[in-house]
C-alpha positions in Angstrom: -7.8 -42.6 -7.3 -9.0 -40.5 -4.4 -5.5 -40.4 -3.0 -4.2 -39.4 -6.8 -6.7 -36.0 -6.9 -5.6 -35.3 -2.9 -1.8 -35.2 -4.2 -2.6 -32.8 -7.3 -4.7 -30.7 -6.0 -1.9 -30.4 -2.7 1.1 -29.8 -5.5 -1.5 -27.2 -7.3 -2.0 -25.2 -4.6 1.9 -25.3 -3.6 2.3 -24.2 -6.6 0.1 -21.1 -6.6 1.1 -20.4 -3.1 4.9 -20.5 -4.9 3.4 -17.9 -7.5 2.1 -15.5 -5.6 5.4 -15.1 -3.5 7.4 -14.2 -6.4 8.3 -11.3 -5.9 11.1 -9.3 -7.5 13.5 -6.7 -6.2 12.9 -3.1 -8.7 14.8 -1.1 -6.3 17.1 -1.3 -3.2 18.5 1.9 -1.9 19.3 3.7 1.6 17.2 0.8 3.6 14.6 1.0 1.5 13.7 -2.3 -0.8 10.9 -2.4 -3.5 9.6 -5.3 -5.2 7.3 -6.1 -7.8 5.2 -8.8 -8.8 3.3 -9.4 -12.3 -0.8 -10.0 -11.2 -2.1 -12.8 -13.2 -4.9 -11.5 -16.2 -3.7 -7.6 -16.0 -0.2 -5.6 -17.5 0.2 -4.2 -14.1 1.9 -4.8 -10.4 1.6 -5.2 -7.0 4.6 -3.4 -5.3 5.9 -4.0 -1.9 7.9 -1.5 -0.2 9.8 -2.6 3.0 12.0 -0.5 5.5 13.4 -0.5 8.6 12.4 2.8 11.3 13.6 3.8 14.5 10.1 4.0 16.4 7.9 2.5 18.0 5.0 1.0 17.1 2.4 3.3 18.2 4.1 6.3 16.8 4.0 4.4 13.0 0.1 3.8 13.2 -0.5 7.7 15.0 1.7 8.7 11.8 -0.2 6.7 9.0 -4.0 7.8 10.6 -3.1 11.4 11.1 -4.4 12.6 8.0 -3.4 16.4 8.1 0.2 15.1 7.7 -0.3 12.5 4.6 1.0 15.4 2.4 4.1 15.8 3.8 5.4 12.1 3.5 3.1 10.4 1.0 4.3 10.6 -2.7 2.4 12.8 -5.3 -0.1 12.9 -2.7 -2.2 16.5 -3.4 -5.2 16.2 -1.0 -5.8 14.0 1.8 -8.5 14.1 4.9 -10.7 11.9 6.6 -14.3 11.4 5.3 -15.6 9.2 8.0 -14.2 7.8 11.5 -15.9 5.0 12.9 -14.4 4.0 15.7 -10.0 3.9 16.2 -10.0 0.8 14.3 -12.6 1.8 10.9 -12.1 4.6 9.5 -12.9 6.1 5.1 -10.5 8.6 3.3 -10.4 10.6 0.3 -7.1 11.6 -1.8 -6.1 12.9 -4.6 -3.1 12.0 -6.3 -1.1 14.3 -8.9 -0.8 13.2 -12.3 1.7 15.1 -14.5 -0.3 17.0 -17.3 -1.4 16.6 -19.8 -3.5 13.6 -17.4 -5.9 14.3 -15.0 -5.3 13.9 -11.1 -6.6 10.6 -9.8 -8.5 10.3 -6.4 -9.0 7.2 -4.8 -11.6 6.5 -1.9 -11.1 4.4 1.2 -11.5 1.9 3.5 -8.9 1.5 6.6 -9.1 -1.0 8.9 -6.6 -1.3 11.4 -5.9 -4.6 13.6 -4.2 -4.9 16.8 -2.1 -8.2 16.6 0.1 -7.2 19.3 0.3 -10.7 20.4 2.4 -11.4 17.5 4.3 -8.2 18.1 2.6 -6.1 14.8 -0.1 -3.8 13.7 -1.9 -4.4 10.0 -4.0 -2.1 8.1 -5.5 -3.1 5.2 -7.1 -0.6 2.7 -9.6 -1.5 0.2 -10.8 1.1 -2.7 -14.4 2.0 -1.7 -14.9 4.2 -5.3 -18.6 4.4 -4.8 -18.3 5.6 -1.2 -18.0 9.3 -1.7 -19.0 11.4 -5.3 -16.8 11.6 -8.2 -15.4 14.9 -8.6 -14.8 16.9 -11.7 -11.5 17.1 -13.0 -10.5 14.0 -11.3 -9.6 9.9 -13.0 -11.3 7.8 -9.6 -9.1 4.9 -8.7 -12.0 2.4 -9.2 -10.0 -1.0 -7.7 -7.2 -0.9 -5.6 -6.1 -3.0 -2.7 -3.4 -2.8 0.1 -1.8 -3.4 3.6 0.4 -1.8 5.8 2.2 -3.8 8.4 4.3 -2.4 11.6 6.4 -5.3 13.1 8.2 -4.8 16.0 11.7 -6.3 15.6 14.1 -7.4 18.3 16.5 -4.4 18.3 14.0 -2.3 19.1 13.1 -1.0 15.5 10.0 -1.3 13.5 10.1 -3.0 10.1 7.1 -1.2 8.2 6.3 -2.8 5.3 3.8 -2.3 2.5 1.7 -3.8 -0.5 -0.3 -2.0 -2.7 -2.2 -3.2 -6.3 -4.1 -0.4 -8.3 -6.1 -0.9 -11.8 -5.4 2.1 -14.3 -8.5 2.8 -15.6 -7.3 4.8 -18.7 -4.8 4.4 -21.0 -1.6 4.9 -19.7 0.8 1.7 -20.9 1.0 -0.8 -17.9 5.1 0.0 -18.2 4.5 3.7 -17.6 2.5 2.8 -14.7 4.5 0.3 -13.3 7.9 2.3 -13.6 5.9 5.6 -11.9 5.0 3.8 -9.0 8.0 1.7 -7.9 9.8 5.3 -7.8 6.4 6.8 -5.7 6.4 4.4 -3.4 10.2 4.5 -2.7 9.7 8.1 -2.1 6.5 7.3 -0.2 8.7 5.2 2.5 11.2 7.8 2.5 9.1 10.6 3.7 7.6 8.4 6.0 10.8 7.6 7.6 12.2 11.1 8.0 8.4 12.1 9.5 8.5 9.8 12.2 12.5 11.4 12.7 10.2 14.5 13.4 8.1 13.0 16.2 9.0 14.6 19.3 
């Protein structure tokens, strides 16, 4: 009997872990692949965005923590900056996110946490929605639950594969297929801006 509840609970959680790597390709164009995933209880998506870059490492994670330039390559992205810097590894951010009228802008609070895993060749920053960190502001929908992760993997030819997974609640009501249909195209142009700013990097 012992051995019976062993085997189900081994093929239950193969088949979660099968679940939760469902993911299916929304858009595929010039290098850049987006995919989406239904989460379980909600109308909405995770995305993941993945392109190739010719850069290194270092110059991908200098690009995603310099905050005076998230403007120029992040999607819809109105105001960015730094709130706190802990150390080069901790760090909380503040942006604001245009929303075409007649919605308010959303903003979205923080926290990054970057970790070296060089021994496996890769960077990973994950970001997690910190919505009581830093006041609400007026005019402004805050982002109450979102979670994410960057990843910079250093591939054999040199390049870096950047990849990136993102899950936000909507706290309004904006139809989940709005939503998900906004974002698959912002983060496509998310990665694309990224791409051509590291092209920039001297």
């Amino acid at each position: 009997m012992k051995n019976q509840i062993l085997l189900l609970l081994f093929l239950a959680s193969c088949f979660v872990a099968q679940a939760q790597e469902d993911w299916n390709l929304s858009k595929e164009q010039d290098g850049i692949k987006v995919y989406t995933r239904r989460m379980e209880g909600t109308g909405f998506k995770e995305i993941k965005a993945v392109v190739e870059v010719s850069a290194s490492l270092d110059a991908c994670v200098e690009l995603f923590k310099n905050a005076d330039a998230a403007t120029s390559w992040v999607d819809r992205m109105e105001e960015y900056r730094n709130l706190e810097v802990v150390n080069d590894s901790l760090w909380y951010t503040y942006g604001e996110l245009e929303i075409p009228w007649p919605f308010n802008n959303k903003d979205f609070v923080a926290k990054n946490t970057l970790y070296n895993k060089l021994d496996s060749g890769m960077y990973e920053i994950t970001i997690s929605s910190m919505p009581e960190y830093y006041p609400e502001q007026d005019g402004k929908k805050r982002i109450k639950h979102s979670e994410g992760k960057w990843i910079f993997k250093q591939l054999p030819n040199g390049n870096v594969e950047a990849s990136h997974r993102i899950f936000a609640e909507a706290n309004d009501f904006l139809p989940p297929w709005l939503v998900n249909w906004v974002v698959v195209g912002s983060v496509y142009k998310t990665f694309d801006g990224f791409r051509e700013q590291l092209k920039q990097l001297p």
